[in-house]
C-alpha positions in Angstrom: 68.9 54.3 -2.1 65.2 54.1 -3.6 64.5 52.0 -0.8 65.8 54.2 2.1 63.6 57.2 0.9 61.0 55.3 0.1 60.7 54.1 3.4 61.5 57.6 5.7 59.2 58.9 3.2 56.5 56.4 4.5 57.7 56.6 8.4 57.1 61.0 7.8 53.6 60.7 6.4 52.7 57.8 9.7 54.1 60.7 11.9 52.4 63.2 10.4 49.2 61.2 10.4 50.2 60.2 14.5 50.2 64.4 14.9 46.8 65.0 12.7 45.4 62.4 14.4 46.0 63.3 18.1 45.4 67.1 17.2 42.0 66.3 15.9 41.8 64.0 19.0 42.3 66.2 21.4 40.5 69.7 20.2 37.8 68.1 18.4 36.2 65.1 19.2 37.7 64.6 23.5 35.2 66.7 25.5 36.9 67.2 29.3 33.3 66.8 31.3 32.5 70.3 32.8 32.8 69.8 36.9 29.2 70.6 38.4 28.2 71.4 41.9 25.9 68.4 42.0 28.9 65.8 41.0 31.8 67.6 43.5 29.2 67.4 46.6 29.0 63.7 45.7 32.7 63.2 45.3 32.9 65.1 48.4 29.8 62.6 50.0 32.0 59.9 49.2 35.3 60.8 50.5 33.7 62.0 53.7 31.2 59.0 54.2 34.8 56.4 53.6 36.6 58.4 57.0 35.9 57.3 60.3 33.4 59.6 61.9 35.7 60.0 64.6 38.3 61.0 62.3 35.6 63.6 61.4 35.2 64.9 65.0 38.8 65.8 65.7 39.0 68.3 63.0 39.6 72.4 63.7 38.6 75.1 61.6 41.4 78.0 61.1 40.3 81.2 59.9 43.3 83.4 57.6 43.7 86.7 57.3 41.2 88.9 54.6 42.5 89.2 51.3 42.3 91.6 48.5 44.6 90.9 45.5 44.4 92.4 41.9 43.0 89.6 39.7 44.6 88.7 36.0 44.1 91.6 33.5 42.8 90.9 30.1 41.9 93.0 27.3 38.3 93.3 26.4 36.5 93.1 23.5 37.5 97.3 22.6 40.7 96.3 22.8 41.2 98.3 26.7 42.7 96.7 29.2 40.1 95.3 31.8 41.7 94.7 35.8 39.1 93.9 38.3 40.0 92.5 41.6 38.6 89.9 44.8 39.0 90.0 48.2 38.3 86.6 49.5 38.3 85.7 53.4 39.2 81.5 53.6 38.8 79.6 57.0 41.5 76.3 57.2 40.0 72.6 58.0 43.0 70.9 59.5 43.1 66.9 61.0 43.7 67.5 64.7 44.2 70.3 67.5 47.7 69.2 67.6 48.3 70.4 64.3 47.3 74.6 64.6 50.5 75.4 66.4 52.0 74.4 62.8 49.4 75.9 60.5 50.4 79.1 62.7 53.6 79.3 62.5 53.3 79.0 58.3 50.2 81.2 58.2 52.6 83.7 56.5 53.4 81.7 53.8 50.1 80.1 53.4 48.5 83.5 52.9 51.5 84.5 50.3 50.2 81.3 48.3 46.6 82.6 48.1 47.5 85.9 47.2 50.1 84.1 44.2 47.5 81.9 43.1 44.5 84.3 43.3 46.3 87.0 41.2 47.0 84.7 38.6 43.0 83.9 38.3 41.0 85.5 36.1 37.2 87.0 36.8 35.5 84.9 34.5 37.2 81.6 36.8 36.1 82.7 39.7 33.1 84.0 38.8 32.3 80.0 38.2 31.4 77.2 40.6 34.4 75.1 38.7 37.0 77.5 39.4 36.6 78.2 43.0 37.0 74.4 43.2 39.7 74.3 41.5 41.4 77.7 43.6 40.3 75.7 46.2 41.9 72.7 45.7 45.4 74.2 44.8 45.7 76.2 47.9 44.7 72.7 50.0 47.7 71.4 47.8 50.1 74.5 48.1 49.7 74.3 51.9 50.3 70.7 52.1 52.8 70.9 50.1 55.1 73.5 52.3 54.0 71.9 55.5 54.9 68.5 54.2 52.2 66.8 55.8 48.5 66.1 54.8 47.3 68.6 57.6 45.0 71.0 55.5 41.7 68.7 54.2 39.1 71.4 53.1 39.4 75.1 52.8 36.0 77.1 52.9 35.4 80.6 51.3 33.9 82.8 53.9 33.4 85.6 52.0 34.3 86.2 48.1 34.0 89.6 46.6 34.5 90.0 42.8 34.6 93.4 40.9 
């Protein structure tokens, strides 16, 4: 009986070491690198310069709808609730001609997945290079993702107006 509680006694202080361990891991000493303009143009140089230029030549840029949306509220340092709001005007890269009859028909929904995702941003993440990027990239995603093809490959931010 010694034995048995001797030895979950030992397997409970190498768990709780495991969780002290990747706790101190992960909010201490990992550091996520901060995404910079300078390192996303090259990622971007990159993917671009591996496509064929051709590739390159058949894309079509669709402009959406303006859109104003109420950003994520937050209280501020006097303890009052702060809203502010963006209204953001995006323009669609898409692979071919063939493919803007679909983009059409699902510009609808496209447009309700900005406005979702862009009122659940904060000021403060737009207000920085890394989280436009990052809006960016999920609405590239949230479009693919309900027309079920690859057909959206960049989205550009025509105009972006924060209060």
């Amino acid at each position: 009986m010694k034995k048995i509680s001797l030895i979950l006694g030992l397997l409970n202080t190498v768990a709780i070491a495991a969780v002290l361990g990747l706790f101190v891991y992960t909010k201490l000493i990992f550091k996520r690198p901060a995404i910079t303009e300078e390192k996303e143009r090259g990622r971007i140089a990159k993917v671009e310069s591996t496509q064929l230029s051709s590739d390159r030549s058949q894309r079509v840029l669709m402009p959406l709808d303006a859109v104003t949306v109420n950003l994520d509220s937050y209280q501020g340092a006097d303890g009052k609730p702060k809203s502010h709001f963006a209204s953001v005007t995006l323009s669609l890269e898409l692979r071919s001609e063939q493919d803007r009859a679909k983009v059409d028909a699902a510009k609808p929904a496209i447009l309700d997945y900005v406005i979702q995702n862009l009122s659940k941003r904060k000021f403060e993440d737009l207000n920085q290079v890394q989280g436009r990027y990052v809006f960016k990239s999920q609405v590239i995603d949230d479009a693919n993702a309900f027309l079920k093809a690859p057909v959206v490959t960049e989205v550009y931010l025509l105009d972006l107006l924060l209060q």
